[in-house]
C-alpha positions in Angstrom: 103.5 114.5 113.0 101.5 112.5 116.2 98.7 114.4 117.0 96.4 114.1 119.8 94.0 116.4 118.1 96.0 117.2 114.8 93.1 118.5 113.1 91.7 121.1 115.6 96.1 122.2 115.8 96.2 122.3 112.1 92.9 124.4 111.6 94.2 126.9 113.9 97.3 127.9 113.3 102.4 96.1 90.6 103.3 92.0 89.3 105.1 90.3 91.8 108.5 91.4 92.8 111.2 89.1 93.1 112.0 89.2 96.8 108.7 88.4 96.9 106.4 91.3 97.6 103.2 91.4 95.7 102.4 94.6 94.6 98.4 95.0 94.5 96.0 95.6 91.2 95.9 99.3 92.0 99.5 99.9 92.3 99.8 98.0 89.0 96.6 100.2 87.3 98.2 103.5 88.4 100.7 103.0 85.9 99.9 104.7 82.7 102.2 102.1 80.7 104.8 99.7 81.0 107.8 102.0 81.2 105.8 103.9 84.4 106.6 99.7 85.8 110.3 99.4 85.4 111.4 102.0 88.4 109.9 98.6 90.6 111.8 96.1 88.9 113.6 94.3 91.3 117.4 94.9 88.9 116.4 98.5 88.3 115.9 99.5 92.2 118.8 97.7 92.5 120.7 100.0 90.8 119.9 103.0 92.9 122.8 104.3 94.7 121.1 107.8 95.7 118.4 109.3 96.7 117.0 112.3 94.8 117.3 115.2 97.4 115.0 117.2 95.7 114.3 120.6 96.8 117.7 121.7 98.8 119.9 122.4 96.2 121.6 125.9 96.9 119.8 126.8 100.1 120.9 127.4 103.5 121.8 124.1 105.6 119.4 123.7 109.3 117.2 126.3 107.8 114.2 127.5 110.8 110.6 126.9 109.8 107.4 125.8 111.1 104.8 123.1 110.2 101.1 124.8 109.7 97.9 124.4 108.5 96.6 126.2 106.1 93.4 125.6 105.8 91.2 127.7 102.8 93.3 130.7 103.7 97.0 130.4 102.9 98.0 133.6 102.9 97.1 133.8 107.1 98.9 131.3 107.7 102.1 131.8 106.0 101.4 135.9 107.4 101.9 133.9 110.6 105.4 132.6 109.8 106.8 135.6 108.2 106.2 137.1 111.5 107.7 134.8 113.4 110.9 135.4 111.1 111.0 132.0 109.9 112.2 131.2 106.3 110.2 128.0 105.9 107.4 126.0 106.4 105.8 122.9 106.4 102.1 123.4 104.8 99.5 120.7 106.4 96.5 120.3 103.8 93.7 118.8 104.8 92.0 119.0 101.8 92.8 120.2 97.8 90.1 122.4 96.7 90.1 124.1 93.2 92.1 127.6 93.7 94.0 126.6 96.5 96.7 125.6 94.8 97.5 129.5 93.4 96.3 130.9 96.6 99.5 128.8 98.3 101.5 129.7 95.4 100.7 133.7 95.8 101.1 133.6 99.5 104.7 131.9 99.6 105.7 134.6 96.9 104.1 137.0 99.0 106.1 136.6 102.1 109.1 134.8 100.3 108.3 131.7 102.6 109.9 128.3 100.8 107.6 125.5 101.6 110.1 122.5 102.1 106.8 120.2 102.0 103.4 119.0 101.4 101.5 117.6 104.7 98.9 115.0 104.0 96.9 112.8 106.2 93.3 110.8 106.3 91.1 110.8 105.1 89.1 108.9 107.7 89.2 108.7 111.4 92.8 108.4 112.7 93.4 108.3 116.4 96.1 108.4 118.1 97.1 106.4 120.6 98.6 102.6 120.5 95.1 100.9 120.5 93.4 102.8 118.2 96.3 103.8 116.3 97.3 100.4 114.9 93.8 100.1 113.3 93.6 103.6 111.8 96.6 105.7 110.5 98.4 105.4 107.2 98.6 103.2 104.8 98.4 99.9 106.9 94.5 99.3 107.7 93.2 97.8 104.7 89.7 99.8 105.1 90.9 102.6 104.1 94.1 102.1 101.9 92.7 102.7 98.2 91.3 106.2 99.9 94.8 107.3 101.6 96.6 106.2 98.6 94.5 108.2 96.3 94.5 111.2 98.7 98.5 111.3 98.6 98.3 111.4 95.2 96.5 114.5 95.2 98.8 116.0 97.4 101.4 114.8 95.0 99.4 117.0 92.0 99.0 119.8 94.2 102.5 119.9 95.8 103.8 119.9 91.8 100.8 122.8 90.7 102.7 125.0 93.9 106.7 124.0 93.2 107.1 121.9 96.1 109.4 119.3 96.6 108.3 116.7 98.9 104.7 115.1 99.6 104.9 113.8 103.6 102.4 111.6 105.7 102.7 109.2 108.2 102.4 105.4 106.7 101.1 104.2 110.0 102.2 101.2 112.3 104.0 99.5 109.7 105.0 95.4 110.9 108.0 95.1 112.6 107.5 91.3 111.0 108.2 91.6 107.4 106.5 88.2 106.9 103.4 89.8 108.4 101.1 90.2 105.2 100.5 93.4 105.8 104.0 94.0 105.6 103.6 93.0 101.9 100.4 94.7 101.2 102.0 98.2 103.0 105.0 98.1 100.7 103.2 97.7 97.4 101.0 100.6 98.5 104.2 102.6 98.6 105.4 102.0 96.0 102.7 102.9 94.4 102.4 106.3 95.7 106.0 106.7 96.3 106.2 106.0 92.2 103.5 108.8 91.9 105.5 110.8 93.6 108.5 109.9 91.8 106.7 111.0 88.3 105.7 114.5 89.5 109.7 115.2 90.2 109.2 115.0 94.1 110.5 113.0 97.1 107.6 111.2 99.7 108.9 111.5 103.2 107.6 109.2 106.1 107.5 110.8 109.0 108.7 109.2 112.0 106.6 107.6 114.6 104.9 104.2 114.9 107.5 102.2 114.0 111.1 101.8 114.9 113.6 103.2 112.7 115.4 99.5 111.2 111.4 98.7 110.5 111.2 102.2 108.5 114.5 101.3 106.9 113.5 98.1 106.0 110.2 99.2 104.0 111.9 101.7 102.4 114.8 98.9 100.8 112.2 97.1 100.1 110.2 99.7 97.9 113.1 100.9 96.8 112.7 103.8 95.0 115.6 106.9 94.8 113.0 109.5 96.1 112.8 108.3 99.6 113.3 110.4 102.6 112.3 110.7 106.5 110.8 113.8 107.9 112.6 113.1 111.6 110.4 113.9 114.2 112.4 114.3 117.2 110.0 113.5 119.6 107.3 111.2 117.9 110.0 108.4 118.6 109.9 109.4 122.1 106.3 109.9 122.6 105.8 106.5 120.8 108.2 104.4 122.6 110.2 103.5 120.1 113.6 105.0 120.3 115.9 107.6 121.2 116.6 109.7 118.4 120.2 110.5 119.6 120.7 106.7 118.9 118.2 106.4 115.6 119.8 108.9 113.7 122.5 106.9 113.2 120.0 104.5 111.9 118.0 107.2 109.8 120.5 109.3 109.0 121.3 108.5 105.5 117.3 109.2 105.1 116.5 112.6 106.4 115.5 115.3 104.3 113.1 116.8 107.0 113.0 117.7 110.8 110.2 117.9 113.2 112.0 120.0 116.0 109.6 119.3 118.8 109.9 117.9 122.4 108.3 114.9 124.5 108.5 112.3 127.0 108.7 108.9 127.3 104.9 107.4 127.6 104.3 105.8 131.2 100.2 104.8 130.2 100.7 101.8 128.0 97.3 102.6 126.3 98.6 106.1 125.7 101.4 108.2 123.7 103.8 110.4 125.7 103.0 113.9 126.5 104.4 116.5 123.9 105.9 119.7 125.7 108.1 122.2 125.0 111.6 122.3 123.3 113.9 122.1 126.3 111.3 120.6 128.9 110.9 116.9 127.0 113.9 114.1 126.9 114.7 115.1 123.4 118.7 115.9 123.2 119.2 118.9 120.7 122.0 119.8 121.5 123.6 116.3 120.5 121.0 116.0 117.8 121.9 119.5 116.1 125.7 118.5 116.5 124.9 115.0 114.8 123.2 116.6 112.2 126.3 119.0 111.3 128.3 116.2 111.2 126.3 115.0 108.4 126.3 117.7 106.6 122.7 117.6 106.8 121.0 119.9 103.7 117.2 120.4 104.8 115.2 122.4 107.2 114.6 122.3 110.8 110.7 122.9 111.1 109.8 123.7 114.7 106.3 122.3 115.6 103.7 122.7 118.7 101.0 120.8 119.1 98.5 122.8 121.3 97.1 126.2 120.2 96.2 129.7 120.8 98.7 131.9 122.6 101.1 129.1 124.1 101.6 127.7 121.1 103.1 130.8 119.9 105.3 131.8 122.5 106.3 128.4 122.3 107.1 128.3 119.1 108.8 132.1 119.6 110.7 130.0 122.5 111.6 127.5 119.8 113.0 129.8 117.7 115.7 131.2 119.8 116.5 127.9 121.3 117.1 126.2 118.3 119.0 129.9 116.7 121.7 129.6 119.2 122.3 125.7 118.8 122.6 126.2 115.0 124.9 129.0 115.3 
């Protein structure tokens, strides 16, 4: 999910592996023993074939939902969804507090909402934009790695107290140069949270954005776990500059297990992202996308998201809705 100011949106509405990736001390002490190691040995990630599509077993293909934040008061939030008439959401949390967990729990039993994920990001500044950006999303600054990855992990244990299936963040402006070492160091931090993830029965999904989709591809061979996915965000590639998502769904498709149905342009500013509008008033092609995506036989959700508030950002989102109704059929 880009934000410009995602936090004021939300609140309103291990060893050395053999191709050569070092995985660091606290991806090897998060283990709890030896057999937590072998999903990362290189002969054993080998072997995956598939990837463990957790959470859409028996459920409705292209599915509506929206991505909110939920705050201390779940059940507001999710009363917002069920009155939009959406089925699912995406729950943004920027914290865990004790009693939160049931307080999710009760609401999404409440308003028989399924919560296809777990949103996570921080903690720590993260601005976003492609000078700042670089230097303080995801996984990739060093300064604030060991916090992220222990912050995911939390997600992980909350996401597993509520019954949800995936844990999602964005990993940052992973290198497109996969001798870079922070290419290496980015990687073993996957892994280990990915792994966490892995243990607690759930998928981690990177969501689309600062990097182009062969770069995301690439990490994801080379941490190469089974319970892998992308949360496609339409526009984020847009808005970044880094592809057209007609064309990197061919790329990515294999991958998703999550939609971001939003809209955008192309950025112009070279110090700034691209302007986030609408569905149907950015360069985003749904009509192609949707058809792509039935094609695929694509399982998940299709979780509309607005990244302004107050009034407009519901009547968008009610705009959304029957947009995206009549594509799906």
């Amino acid at each position: 999910m880009q934000r410009q100011d995602r936090r004021k949106f939300l609140k309103g509405s291990v060893v050395a592996l053999a191709a050569g990736l070092v995985v660091g001390r606290e991806a090897i002490m998060s283990a709890e023993n030896f057999e937590d190691l072998q999903p990362f040995r290189p002969e054993i990630r080998a072997a995956y074939s598939t990837q463990k599509a957790f959470g859409n077993e028996g459920k409705k293909p292209l599915r509506l939902g929206l991505i909110i934040g939920i705050g201390n008061d779940p059940d507001a939030a999710l009363g917002k969804v069920h009155d939009l008439g959406l089925p699912t959401c995406q729950a943004y949390c920027e914290d865990f507090p004790p009693g939160l967990a049931k307080k999710l729990t009760a609401a999404l039993g409440k308003y028989g909402i399924e919560a296809t994920s777990i949103v996570v990001g921080g903690p720590g500044k993260e601005v976003w934009d492609f000078y700042g950006g670089p230097l303080t999303i995801g996984l990739v600054p060093r300064e604030t790695r060991a916090a992220r990855i222990a912050h995911i992990k939390k997600a992980s244990e909350f996401a597993k107290e509520c019954g949800v299936a995936a844990v999602q963040t964005h990993c940052g402006f992973i290198p497109e140069n996969p001798n870079d070492p922070v290419y290496a160091e980015t990687v073993g931090a996957l892994i280990d949270v990915a792994g966490y993830c892995r243990r607690n029965g759930q998928n981690f999904r990177y969501e689309t954005g600062q990097e182009t989709p062969i770069t995301l591809v690439r990490a994801m061979k080379d941490v190469g776990l089974d319970n892998q996915g992308v949360n496609f965000d339409l526009a984020n590639l847009i808005l970044y500059g880094k592809a057209n998502p007609v064309d990197a769904i061919e790329i990515l498709g294999p991958y998703v297990q999550g939609i971001h149905a939003k809209d955008g342009l192309w950025p112009t500013n070279p110090k700034e992202l691209g302007e986030e509008v609408a569905i149907g008033k950015g360069k985003v092609d749904f009509p192609r996308i949707i058809a792509r995506l039935k094609e695929m036989k694509y399982p998940g959700a299709v979780t509309i998201e607005r990244e302004i508030s107050g009034a407009q950002q519901m009547a968008d989102v009610r705009g959304a809705k029957e947009y995206l109704e009549k594509l799906i059929g």
